[in-house]
N, CA, C and O atoms as a printed pandas DataFrame, in Angstrom:
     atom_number atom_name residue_name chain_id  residue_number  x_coord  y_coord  z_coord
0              1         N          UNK        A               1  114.235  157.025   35.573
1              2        CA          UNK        A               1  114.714  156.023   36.517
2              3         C          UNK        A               1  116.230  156.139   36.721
3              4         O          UNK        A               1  116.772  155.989   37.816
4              5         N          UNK        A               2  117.001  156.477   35.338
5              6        CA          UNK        A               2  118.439  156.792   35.848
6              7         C          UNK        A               2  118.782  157.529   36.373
7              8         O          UNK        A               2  119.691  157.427   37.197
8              9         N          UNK        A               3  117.972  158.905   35.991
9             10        CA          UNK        A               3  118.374  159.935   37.223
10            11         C          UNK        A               3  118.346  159.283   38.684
11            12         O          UNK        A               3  119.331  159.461   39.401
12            13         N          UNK        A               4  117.119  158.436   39.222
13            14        CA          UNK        A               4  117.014  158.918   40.885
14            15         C          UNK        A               4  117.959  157.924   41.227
15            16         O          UNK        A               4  118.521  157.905   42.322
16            17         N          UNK        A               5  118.235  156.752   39.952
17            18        CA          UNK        A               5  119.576  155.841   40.975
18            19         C          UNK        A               5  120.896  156.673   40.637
19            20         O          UNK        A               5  121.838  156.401   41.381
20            21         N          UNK        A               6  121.147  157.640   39.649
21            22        CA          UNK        A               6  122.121  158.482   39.787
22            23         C          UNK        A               6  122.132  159.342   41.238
23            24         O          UNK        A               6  123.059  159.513   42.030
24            25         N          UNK        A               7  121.069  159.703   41.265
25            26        CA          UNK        A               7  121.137  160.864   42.278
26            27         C          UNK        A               7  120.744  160.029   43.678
27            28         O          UNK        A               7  120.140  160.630   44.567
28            29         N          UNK        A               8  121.052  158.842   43.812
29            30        CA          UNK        A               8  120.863  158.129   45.003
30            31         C          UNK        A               8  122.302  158.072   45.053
31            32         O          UNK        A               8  122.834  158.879   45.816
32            33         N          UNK        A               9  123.090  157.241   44.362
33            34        CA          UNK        A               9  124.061  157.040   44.160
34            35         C          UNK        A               9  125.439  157.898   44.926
35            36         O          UNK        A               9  126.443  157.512   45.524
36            37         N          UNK        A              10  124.878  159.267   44.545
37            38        CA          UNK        A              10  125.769  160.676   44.553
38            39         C          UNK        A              10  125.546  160.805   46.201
39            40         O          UNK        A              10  126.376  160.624   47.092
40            41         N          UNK        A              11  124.072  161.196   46.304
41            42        CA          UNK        A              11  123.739  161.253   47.956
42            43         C          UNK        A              11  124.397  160.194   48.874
43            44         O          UNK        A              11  124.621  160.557   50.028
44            45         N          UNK        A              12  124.731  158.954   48.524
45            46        CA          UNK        A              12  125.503  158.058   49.091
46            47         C          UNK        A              12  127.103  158.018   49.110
47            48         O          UNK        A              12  127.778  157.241   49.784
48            49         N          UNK        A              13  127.415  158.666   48.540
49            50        CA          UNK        A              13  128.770  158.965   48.171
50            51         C          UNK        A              13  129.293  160.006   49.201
51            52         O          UNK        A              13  130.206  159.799   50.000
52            53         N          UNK        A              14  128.529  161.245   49.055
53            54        CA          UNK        A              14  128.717  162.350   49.578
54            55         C          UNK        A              14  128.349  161.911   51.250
55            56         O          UNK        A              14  129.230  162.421   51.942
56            57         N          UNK        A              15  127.486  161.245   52.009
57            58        CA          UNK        A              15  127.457  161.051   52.900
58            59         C          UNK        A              15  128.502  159.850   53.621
59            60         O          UNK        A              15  128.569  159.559   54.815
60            61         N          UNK        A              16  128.926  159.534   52.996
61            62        CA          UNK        A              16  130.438  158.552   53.084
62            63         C          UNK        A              16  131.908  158.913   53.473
63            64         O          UNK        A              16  132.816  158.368   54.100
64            65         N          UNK        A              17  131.670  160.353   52.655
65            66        CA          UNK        A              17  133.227  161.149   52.158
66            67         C          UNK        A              17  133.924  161.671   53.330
67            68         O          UNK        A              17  135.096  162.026   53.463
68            69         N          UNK        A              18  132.607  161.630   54.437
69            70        CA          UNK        A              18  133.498  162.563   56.037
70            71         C          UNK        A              18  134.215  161.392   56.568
71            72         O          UNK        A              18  135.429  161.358   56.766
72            73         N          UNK        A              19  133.334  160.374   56.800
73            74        CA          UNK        A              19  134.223  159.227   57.240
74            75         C          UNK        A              19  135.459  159.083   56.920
75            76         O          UNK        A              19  136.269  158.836   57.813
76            77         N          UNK        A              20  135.842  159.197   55.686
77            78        CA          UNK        A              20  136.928  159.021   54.533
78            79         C          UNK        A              20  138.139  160.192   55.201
79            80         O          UNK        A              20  139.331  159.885   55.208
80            81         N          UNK        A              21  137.789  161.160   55.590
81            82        CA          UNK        A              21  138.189  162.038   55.866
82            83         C          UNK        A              21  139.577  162.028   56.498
83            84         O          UNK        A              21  139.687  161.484   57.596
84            85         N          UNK        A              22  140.901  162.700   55.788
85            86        CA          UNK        A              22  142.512  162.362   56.684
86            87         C          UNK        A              22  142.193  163.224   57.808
87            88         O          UNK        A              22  141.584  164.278   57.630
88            89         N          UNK        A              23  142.612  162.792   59.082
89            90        CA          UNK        A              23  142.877  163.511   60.464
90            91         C          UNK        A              23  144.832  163.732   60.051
91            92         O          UNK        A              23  145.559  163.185   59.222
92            93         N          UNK        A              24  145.096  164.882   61.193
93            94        CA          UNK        A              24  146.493  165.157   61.520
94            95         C          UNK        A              24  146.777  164.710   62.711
95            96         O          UNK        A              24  146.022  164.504   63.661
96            97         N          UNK        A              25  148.172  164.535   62.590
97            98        CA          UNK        A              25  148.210  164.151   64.498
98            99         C          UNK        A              25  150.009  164.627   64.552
99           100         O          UNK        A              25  150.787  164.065   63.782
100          101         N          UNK        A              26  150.399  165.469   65.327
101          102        CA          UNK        A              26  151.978  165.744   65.666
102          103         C          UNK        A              26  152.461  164.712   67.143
103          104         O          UNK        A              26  151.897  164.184   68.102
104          105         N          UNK        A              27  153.516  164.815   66.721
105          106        CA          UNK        A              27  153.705  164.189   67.981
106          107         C          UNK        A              27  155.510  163.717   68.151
107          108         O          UNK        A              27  156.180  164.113   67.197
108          109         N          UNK        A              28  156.102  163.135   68.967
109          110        CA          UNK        A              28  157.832  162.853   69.277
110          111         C          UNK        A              28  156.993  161.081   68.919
111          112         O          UNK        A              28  155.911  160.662   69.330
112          113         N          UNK        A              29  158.147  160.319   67.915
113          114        CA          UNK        A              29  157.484  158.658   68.232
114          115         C          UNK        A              29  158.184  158.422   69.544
115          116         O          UNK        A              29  159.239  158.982   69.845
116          117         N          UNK        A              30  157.451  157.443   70.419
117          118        CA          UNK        A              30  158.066  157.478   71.719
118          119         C          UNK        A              30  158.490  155.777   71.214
119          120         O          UNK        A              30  159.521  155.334   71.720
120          121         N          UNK        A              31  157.766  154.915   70.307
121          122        CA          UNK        A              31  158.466  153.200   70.548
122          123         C          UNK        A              31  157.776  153.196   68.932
123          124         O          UNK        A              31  156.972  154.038   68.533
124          125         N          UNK        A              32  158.343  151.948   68.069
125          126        CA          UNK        A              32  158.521  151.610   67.263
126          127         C          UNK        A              32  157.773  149.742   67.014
127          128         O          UNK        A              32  158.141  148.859   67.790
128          129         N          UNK        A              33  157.119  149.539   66.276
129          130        CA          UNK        A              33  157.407  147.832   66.208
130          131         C          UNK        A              33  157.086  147.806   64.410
131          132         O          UNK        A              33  156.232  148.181   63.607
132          133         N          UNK        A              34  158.331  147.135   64.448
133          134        CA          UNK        A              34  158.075  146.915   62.806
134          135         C          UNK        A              34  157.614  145.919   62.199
135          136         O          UNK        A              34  157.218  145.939   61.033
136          137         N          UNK        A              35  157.627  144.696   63.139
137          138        CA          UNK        A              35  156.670  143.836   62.792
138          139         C          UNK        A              35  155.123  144.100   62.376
139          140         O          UNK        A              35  154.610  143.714   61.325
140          141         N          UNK        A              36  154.496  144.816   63.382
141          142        CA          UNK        A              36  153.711  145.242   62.938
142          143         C          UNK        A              36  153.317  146.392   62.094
143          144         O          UNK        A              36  152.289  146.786   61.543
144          145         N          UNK        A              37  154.680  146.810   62.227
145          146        CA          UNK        A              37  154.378  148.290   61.419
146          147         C          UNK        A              37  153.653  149.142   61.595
147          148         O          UNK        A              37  152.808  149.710   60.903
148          149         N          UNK        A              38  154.220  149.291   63.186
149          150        CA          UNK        A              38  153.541  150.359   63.815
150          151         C          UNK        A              38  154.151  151.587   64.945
151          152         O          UNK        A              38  155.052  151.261   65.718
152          153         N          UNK        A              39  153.653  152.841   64.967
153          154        CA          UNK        A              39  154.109  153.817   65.785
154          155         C          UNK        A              39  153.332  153.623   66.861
155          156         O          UNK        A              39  152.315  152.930   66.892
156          157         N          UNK        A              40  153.980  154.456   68.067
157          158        CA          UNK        A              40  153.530  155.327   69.128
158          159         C          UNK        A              40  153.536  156.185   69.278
159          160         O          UNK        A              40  154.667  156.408   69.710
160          161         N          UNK        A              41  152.920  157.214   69.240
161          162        CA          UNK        A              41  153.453  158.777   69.547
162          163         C          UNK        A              41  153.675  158.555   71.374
163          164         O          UNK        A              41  153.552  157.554   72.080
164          165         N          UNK        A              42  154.095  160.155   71.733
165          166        CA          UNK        A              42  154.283  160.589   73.101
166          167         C          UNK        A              42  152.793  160.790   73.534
167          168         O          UNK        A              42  152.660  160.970   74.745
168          169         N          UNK        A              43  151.496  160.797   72.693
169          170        CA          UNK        A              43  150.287  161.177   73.382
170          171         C          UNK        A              43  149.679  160.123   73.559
171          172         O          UNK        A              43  148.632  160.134   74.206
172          173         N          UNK        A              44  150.252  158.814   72.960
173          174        CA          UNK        A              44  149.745  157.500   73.702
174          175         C          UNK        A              44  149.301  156.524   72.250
175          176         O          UNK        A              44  149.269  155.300   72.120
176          177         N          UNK        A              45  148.913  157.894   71.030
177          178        CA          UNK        A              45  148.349  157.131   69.983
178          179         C          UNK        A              45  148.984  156.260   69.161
179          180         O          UNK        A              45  150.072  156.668   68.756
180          181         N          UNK        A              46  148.554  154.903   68.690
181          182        CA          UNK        A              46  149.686  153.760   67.812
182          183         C          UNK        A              46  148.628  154.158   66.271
183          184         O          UNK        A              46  147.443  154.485   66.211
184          185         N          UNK        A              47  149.594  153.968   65.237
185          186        CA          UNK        A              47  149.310  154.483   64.229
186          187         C          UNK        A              47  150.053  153.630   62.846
187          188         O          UNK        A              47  150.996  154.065   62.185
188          189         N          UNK        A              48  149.448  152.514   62.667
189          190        CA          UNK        A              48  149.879  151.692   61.187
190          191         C          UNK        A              48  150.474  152.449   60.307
191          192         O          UNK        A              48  149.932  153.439   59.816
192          193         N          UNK        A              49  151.688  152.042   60.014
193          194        CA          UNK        A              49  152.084  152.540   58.544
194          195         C          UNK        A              49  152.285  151.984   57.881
195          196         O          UNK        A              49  152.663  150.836   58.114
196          197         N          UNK        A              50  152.106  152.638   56.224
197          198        CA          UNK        A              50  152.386  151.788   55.229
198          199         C          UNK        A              50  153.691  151.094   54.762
199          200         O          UNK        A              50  154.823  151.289   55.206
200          201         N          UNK        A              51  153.381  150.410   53.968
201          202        CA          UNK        A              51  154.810  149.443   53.506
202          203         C          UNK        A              51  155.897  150.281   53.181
203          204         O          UNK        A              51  155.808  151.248   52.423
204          205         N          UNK        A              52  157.070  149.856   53.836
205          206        CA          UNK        A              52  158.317  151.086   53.200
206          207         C          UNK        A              52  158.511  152.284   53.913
207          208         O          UNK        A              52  159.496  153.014   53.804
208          209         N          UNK        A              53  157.100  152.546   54.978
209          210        CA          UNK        A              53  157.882  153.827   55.863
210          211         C          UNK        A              53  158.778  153.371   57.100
211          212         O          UNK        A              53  159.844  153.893   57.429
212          213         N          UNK        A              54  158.443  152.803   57.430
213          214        CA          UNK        A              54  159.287  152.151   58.926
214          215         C          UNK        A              54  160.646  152.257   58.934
215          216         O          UNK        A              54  161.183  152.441   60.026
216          217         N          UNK        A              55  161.494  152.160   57.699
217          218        CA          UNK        A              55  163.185  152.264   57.712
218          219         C          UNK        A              55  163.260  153.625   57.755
219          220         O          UNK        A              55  164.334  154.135   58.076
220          221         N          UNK        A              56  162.283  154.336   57.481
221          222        CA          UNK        A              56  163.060  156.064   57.229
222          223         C          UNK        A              56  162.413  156.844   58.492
223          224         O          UNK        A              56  162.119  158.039   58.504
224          225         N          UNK        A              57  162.237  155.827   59.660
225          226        CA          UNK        A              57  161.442  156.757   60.989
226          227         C          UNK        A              57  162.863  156.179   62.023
227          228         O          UNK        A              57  163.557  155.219   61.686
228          229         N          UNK        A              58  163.102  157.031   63.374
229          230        CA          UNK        A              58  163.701  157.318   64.311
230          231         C          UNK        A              58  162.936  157.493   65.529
231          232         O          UNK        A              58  162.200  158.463   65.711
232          233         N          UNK        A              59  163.172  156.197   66.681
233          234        CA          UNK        A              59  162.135  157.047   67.997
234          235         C          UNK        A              59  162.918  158.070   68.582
235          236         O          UNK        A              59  164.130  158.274   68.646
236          237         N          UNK        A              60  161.722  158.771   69.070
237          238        CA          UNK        A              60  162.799  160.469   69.019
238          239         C          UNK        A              60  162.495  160.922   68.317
239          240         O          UNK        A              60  162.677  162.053   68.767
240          241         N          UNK        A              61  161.864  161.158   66.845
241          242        CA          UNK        A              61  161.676  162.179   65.876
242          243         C          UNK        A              61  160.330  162.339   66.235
243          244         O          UNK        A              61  159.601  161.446   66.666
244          245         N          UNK        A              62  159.902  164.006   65.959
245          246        CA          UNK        A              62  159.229  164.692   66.072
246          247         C          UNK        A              62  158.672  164.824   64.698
247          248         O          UNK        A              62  159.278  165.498   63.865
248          249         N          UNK        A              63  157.243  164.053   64.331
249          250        CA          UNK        A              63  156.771  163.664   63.205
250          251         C          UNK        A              63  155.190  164.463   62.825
251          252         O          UNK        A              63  154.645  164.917   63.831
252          253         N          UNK        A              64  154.690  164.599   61.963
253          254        CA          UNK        A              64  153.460  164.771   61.596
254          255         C          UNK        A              64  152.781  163.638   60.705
255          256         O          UNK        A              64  153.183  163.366   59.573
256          257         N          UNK        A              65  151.722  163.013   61.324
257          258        CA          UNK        A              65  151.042  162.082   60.975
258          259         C          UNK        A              65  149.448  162.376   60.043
259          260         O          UNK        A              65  148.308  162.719   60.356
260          261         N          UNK        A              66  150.150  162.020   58.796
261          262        CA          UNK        A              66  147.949  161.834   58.349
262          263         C          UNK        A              66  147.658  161.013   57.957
263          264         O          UNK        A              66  148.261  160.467   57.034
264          265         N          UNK        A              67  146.367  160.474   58.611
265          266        CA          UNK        A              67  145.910  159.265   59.234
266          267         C          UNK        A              67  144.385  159.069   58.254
267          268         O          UNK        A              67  143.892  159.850   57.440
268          269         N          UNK        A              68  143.913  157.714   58.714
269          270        CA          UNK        A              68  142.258  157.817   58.455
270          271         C          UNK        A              68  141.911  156.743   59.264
271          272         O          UNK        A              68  142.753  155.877   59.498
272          273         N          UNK        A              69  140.570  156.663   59.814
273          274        CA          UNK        A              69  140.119  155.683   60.691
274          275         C          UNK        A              69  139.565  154.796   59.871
275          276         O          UNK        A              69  138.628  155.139   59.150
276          277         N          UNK        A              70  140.095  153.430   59.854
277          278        CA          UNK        A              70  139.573  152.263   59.215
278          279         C          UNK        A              70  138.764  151.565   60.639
279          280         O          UNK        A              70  139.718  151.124   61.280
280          281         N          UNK        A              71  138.308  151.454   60.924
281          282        CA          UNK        A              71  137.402  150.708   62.197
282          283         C          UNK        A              71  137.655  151.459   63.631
283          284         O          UNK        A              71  137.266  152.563   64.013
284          285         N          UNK        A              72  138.610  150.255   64.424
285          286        CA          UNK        A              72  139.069  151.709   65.740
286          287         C          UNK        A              72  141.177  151.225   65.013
287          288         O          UNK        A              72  142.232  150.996   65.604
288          289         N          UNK        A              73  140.886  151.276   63.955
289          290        CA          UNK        A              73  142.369  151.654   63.540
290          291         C          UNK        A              73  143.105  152.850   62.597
291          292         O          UNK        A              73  142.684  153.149   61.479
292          293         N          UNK        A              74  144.077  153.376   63.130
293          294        CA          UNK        A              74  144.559  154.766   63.000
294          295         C          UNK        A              74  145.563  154.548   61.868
295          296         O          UNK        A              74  146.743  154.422   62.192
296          297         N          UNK        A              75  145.234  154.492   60.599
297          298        CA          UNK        A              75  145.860  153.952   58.791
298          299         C          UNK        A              75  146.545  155.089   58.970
299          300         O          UNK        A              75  145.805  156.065   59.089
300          301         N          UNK        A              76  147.744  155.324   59.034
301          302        CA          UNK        A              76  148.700  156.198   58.946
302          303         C          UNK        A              76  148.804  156.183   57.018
303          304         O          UNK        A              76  148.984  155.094   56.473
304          305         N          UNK        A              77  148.702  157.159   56.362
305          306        CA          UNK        A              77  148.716  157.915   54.670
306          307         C          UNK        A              77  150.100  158.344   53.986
307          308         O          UNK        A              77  150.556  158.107   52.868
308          309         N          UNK        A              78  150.653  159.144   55.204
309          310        CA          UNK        A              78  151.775  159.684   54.957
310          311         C          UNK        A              78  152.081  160.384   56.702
311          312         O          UNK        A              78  151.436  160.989   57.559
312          313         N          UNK        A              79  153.547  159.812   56.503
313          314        CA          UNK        A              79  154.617  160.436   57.869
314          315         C          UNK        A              79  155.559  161.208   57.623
315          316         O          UNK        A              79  156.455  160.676   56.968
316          317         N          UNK        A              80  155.753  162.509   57.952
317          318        CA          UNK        A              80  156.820  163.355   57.790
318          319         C          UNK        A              80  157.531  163.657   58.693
319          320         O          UNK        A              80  156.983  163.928   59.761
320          321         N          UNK        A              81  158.788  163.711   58.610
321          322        CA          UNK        A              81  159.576  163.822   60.107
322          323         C          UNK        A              81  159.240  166.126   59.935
323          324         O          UNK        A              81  159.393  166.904   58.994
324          325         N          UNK        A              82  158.733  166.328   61.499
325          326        CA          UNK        A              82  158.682  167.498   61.669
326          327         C          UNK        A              82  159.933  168.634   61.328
327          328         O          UNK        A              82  160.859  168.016   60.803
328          329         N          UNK        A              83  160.154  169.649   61.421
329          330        CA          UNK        A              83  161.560  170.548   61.228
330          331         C          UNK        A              83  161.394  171.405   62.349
331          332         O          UNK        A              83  162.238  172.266   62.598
């Protein structure tokens, strides 16, 4: 019996993990709101970031974004200004 709720368990996990999955996204930020704590890129996409990135971004910088979809929202992980 522990095996098949182990191995239910696992099969549920593993079919979960794509969702989970970081996307990339490049882009120039074209607008800023820090209230919400949020980007725009130049391709239209707004992208939440976490606590503490917002002072070290510039609109105008040419950034690389990895993201994950929490509902239809774009959880920005980590922002790197591009080189």
């Amino acid at each position: 019996m522990r095996k098949i709720v182990l191995s239910a368990l696992i099969a549920t996990a593993m079919a979960a993990a794509p969702a989970l999955a970081a996307e990339s996204a490049m882009g120039t930020i074209k607008s800023m709101d820090t209230t919400a704590r949020t980007i725009t890129l130049d391709n239209g996409m707004t992208y939440h970031l976490p606590s503490g990135q917002m002072t070290t971004l510039k609109a105008g910088e040419k950034v690389k974004v990895d993201y994950v979809m929490e509902g239809k929202v774009r959880q920005a992980e980590h922002v790197t200004v591009a080189k």
